[in-house]
C-alpha positions as CSV (number, residue, x, y, z in Angstrom):
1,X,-6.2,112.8,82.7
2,X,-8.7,113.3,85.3
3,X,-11.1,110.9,87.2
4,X,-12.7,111.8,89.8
5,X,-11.6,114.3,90.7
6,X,-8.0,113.0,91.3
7,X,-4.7,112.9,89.4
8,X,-3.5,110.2,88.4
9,X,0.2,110.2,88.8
10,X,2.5,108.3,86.3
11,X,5.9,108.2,87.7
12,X,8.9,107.9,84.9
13,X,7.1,109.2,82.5
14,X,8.3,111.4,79.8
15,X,7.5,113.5,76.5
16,X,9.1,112.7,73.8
17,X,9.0,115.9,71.3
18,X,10.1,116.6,67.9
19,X,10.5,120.1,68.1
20,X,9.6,123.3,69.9
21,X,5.9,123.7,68.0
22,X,4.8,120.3,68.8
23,X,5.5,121.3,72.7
24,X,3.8,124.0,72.8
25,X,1.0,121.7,71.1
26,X,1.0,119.7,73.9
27,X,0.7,122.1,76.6
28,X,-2.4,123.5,74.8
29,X,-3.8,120.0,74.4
30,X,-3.5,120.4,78.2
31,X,-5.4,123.7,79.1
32,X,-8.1,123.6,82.1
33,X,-11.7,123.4,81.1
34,X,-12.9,126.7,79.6
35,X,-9.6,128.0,78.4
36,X,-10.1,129.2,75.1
37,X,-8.3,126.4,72.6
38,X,-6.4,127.2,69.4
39,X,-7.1,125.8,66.6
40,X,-4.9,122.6,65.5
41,X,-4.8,121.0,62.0
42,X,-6.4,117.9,61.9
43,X,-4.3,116.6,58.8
44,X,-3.0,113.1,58.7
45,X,0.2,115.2,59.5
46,X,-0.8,117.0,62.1
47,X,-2.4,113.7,64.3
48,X,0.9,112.4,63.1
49,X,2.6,114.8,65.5
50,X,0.4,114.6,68.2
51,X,2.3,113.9,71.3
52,X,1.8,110.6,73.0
53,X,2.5,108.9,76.3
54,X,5.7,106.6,76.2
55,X,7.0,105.0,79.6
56,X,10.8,104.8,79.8
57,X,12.6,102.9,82.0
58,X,15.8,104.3,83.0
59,X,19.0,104.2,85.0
60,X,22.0,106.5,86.2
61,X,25.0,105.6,84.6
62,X,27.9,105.1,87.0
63,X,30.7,105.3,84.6
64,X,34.6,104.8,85.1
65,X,37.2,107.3,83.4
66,X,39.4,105.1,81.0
67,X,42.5,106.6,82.1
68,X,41.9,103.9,85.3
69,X,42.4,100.5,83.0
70,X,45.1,102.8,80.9
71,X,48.2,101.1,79.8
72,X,50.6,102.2,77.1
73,X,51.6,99.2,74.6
74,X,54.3,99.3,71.9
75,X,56.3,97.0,69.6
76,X,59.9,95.5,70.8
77,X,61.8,93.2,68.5
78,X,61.0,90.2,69.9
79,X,64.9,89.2,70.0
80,X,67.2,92.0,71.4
81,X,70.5,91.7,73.2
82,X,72.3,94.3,75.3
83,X,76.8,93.9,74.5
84,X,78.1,94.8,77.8
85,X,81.9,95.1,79.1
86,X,83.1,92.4,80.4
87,X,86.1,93.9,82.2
88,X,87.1,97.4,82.8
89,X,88.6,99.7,80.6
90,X,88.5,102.5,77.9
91,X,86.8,102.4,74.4
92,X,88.8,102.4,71.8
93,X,86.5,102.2,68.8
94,X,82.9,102.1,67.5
95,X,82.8,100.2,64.5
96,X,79.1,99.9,63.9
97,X,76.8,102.7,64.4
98,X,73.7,102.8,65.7
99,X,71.0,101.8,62.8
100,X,73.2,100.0,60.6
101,X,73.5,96.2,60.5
102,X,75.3,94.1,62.4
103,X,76.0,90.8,61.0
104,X,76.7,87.6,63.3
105,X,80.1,87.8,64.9
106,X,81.0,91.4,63.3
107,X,82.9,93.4,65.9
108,X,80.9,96.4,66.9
109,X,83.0,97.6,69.5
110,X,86.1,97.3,70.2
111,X,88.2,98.2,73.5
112,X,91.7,99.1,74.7
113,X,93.9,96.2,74.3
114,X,97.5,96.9,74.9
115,X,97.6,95.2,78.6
116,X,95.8,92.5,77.5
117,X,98.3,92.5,74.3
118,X,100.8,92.6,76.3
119,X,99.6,89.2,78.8
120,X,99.1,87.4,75.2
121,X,102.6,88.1,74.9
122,X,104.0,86.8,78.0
123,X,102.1,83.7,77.9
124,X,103.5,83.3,74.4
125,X,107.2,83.3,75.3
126,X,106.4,81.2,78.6
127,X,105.2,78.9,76.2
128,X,107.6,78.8,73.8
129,X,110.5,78.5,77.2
130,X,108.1,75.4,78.3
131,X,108.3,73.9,74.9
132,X,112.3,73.9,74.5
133,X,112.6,73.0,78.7
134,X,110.3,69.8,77.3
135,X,112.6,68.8,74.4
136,X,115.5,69.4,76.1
137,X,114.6,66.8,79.1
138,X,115.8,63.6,79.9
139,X,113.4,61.0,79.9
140,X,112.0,60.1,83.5
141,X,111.1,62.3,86.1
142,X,112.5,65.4,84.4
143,X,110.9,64.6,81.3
144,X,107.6,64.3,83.1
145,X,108.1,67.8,85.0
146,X,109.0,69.6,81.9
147,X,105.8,68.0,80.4
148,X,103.5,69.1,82.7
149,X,105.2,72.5,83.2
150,X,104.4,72.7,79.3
151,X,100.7,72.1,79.7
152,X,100.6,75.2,82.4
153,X,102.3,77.3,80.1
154,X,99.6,76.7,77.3
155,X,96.7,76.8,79.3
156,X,98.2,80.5,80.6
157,X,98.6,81.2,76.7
158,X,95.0,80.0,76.3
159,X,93.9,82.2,79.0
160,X,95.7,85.2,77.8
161,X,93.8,84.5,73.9
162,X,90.3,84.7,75.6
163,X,91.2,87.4,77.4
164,X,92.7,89.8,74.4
165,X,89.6,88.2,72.5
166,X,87.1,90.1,75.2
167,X,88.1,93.3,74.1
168,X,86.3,92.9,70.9
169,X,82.4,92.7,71.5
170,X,80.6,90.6,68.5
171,X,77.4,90.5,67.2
172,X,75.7,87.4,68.3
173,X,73.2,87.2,65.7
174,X,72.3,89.0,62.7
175,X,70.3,92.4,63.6
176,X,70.6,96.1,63.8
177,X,72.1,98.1,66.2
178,X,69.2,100.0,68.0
179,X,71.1,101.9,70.1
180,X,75.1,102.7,71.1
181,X,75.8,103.2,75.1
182,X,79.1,104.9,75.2
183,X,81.0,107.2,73.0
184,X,84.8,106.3,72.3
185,X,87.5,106.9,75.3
186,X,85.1,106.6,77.8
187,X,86.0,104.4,80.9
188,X,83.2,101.8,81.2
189,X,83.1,98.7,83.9
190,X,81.9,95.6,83.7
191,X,78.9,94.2,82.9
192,X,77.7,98.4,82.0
193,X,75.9,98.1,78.5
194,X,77.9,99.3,75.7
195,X,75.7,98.8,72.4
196,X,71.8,97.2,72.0
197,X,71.7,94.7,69.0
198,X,68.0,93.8,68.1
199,X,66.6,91.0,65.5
200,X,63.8,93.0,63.7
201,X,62.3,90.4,61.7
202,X,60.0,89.7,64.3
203,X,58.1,92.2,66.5
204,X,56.1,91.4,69.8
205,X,53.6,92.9,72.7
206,X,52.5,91.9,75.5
207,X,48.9,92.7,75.7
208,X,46.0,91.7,77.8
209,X,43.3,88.3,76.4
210,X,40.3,87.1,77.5
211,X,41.1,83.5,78.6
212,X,38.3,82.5,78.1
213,X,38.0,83.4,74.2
214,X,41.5,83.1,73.3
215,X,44.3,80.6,73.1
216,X,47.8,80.0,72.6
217,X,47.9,79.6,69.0
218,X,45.2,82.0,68.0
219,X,45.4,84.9,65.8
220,X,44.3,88.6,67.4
221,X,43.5,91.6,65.8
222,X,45.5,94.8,66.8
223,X,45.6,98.6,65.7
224,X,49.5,100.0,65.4
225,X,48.9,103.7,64.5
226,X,46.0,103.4,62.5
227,X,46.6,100.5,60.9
228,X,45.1,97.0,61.6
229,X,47.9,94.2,62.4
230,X,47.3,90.5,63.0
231,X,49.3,88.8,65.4
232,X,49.6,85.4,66.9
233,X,49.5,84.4,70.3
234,X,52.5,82.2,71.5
235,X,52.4,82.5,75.1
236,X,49.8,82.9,77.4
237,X,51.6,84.2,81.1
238,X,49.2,84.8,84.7
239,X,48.1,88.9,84.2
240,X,51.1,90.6,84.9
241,X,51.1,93.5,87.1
242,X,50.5,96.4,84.5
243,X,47.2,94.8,83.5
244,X,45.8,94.7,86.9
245,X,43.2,97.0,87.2
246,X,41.5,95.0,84.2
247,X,41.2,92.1,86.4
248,X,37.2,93.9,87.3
249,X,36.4,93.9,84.0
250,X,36.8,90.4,82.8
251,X,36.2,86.7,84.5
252,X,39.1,85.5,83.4
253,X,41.9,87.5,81.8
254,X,45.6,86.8,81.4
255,X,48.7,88.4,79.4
256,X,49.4,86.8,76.0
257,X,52.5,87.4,74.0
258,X,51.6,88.6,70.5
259,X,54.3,88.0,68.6
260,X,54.0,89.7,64.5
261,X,55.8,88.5,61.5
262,X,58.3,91.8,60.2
263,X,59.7,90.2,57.6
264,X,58.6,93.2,55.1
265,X,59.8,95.4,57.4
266,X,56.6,97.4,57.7
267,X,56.6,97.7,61.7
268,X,59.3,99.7,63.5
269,X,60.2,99.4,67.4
270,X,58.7,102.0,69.6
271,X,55.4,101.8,67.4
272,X,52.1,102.7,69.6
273,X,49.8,99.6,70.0
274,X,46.1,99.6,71.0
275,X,43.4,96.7,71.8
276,X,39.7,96.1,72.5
277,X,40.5,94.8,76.2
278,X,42.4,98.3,76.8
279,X,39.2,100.8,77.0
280,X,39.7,104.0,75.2
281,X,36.4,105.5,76.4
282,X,34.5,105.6,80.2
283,X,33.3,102.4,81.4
284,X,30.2,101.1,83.3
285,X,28.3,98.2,83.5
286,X,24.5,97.9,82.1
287,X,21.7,95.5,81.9
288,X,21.5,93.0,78.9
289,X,17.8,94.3,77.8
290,X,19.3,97.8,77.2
291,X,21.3,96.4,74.4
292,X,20.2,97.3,70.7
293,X,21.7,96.4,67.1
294,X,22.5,99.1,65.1
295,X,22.0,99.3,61.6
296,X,25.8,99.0,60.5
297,X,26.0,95.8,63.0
298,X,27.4,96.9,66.5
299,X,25.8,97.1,69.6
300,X,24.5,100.1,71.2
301,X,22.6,101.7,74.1
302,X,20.2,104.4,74.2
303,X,20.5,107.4,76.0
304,X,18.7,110.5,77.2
305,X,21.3,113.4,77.2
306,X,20.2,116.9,77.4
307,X,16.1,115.8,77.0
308,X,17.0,114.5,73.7
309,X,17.7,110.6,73.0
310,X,21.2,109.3,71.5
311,X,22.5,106.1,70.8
312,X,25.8,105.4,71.8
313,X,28.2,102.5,69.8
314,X,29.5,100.3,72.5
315,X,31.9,97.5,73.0
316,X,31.3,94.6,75.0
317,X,34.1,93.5,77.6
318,X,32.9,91.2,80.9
319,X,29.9,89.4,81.7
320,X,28.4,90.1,85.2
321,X,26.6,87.5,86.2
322,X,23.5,86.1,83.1
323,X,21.8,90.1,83.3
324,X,24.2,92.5,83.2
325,X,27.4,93.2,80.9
326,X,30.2,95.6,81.3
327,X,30.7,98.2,78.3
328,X,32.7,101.1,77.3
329,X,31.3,103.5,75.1
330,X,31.2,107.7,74.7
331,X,29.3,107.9,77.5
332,X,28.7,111.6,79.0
333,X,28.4,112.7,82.8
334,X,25.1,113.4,83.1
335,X,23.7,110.6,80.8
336,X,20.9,108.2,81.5
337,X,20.2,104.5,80.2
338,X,17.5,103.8,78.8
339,X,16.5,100.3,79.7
340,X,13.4,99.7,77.7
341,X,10.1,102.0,76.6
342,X,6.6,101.2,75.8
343,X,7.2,102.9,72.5
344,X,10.3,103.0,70.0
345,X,13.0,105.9,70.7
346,X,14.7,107.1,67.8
347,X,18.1,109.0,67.9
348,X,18.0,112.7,68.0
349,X,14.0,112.6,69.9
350,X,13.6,115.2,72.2
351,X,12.2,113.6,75.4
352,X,10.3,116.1,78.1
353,X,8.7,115.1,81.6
354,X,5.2,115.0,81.8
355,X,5.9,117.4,85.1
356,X,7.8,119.8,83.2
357,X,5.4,120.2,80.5
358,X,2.8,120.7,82.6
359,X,4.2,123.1,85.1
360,X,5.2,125.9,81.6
361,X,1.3,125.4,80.7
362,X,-0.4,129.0,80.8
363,X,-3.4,127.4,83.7
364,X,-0.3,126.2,85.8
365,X,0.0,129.7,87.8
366,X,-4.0,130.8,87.3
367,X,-6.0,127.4,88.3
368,X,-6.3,126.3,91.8
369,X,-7.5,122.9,90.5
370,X,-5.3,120.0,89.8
371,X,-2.9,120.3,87.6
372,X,-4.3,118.0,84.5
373,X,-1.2,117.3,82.5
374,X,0.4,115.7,85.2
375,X,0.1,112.0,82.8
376,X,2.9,112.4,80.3
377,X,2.9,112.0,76.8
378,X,4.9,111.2,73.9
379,X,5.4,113.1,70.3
380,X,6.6,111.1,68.0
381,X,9.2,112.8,65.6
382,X,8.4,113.8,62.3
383,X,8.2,111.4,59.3
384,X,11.2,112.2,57.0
């Protein structure tokens, strides 16, 4: 528009155009004085298409790659045991396999025994000498030394019992064994992990909760390979250190214990877990107002992308202060917000600056005078 013979400049302005007719509609609409005009429908239609002016405030996105708050989760049997060796020695024998069942006190594996047979032995026949030295004594001080000399000799036999006993390692519980450590005749030492025996019944992960929202006792919704899982919270410990770049995300955020009942046997060790609190997609943080409903009930954000406007699903992590709200979403590089228009944006409407339009008119390279379309407008899109 022109007054006097100066341009008004609109600054954030853009065109919003339904297709590549309607543009060049509007850069007719725009020609100098004089310039010959084409003729337009003036159908109901037609006006219907007629571009407009909208004014769109918007904002560079300064987004975060996900792969900074990534952090692979996965199911563990919430009760596992590692057997190890409790002396050194050779394996004799594997009795129970890895991924077959172990029940409580069943010998899994068991080691070389013949010295330790051999101490059991020795502290038998001492025992047995002890015994007949004690019958066999006077009574007094004799008896009394025989006596005692009796006790050491069972205590040794004792000893030597536990000892043979050691070479067999027992399930402690009723599980499976998950994995086996060593193979038979291998030398192994003590305290080295011979065989993992896990209870299966009940799975957990460690994942990261919003303190504020959730507490011990709760129930949480998980995805484990596609497949929704509900598990309860039954600890709650300070954010441990795998989970600390999500400490900019959230006020207040902490590690909870999700612990999943596997009585069915439906969940298997190893499984891949996922939460909302672990972001999947690039993250950034926006102002409230730019927040919109969508029709199937999640939030979303508009977007101009390529001159054309797209709403992106979002989900919600941290507040910033009363205004602003971190978000992840399918955000691309070169995306803007849209904070709020004068007019409504649908998804898929092509938006063009006023500046742009004006500068493909055919009076933009003849005219010496102002340029006149330097006010943007707005094409609606087409009814459907």
């Amino acid at each position: 528009m022109r007054q006097s013979g100066k341009i008004r400049v609109v600054s954030r302005l853009l065109i919003v155009a339904c297709s590549l007719s309607v543009l060049a509609v509007a850069v007719l609409a725009q020609q100098p004085p004089g310039a010959t005009q084409p003729r337009t429908s003036t159908t109901p239609s037609a006006a219907a298409n007629e571009p407009q002016q909208v004014v769109i405030e918007r904002e560079p996105l300064l987004l975060k790659p996900a792969e900074t708050y990534h952090v692979p989760l996965k199911l563990v049997p919430a009760k596992s045991v590692d057997m190890a060796a409790r002396f050194n020695g050779v394996v004799n024998a594997i009795l129970i396999k890895r991924g077959e069942v172990a029940r409580s006190q069943a010998e899994v594996i068991r080691l070389d025994a013949q010295e330790r047979q051999l101490e059991m032995d020795r502290a038998k026949a001492a025992y047995q000498a002890a015994k007949l030295e004690q019958e066999s004594a006077e009574q007094g001080t004799a008896r009394e030394i025989a006596t005692a000399k009796l006790d050491v000799a069972k205590a040794d036999l004792d000893l030597a019992e536990f000892r043979l006993n050691q070479c067999n390692l027992r399930a402690p519980f009723d599980g499976v064994i998950q994995e086996v450590h060593a193979v038979e005749g291998e030398f192994i030492q003590t305290g080295q992990p011979l065989a993992t025996l896990v209870d299966k019944s009940t799975m957990m992960v460690q994942v990261p909760i919003d303190r504020l929202k959730t507490k011990e006792g709760d129930t949480i919704q998980l995805q484990i390979e596609g497949k929704v899982a509900t598990a309860k919270i039954e600890g709650i410990l300070p954010l441990t250190e795998p989970f600390e770049p999500l400490r900019e995300l959230f006020q207040s955020i902490a590690t909870g214990i999700a612990v999943l009942d596997n009585g069915a046997g439906q969940w298997e060790s190893g499984q891949t877990v996922q939460t909302s609190l672990i972001p999947r997609s690039p993250v950034t943080e926006i102002p409230n107002i730019a927040l919109v409903n969508g029709a199937d009930g999640t939030r979303r954000v508009r977007v101009i992308r390529d001159g054309f406007v797209r709403e992106v699903p979002v989900e919600l992590l941290g507040a910033v202060g009363e205004e602003r709200t971190i978000v992840t979403g399918a955000f691309g590089t070169s995306d803007e917000l849209i904070v709020r228009s004068s007019e409504e944006l649908k998804d898929g409407t092509q938006v063009v600056p006023r500046t742009e339009l004006a500068a493909d008119g055919p009076a933009s390279s003849n005219s010496t005078s102002p340029r006149p379309a330097t006010l943007p407008r707005v094409t609606p899109p087409p009814p459907k």
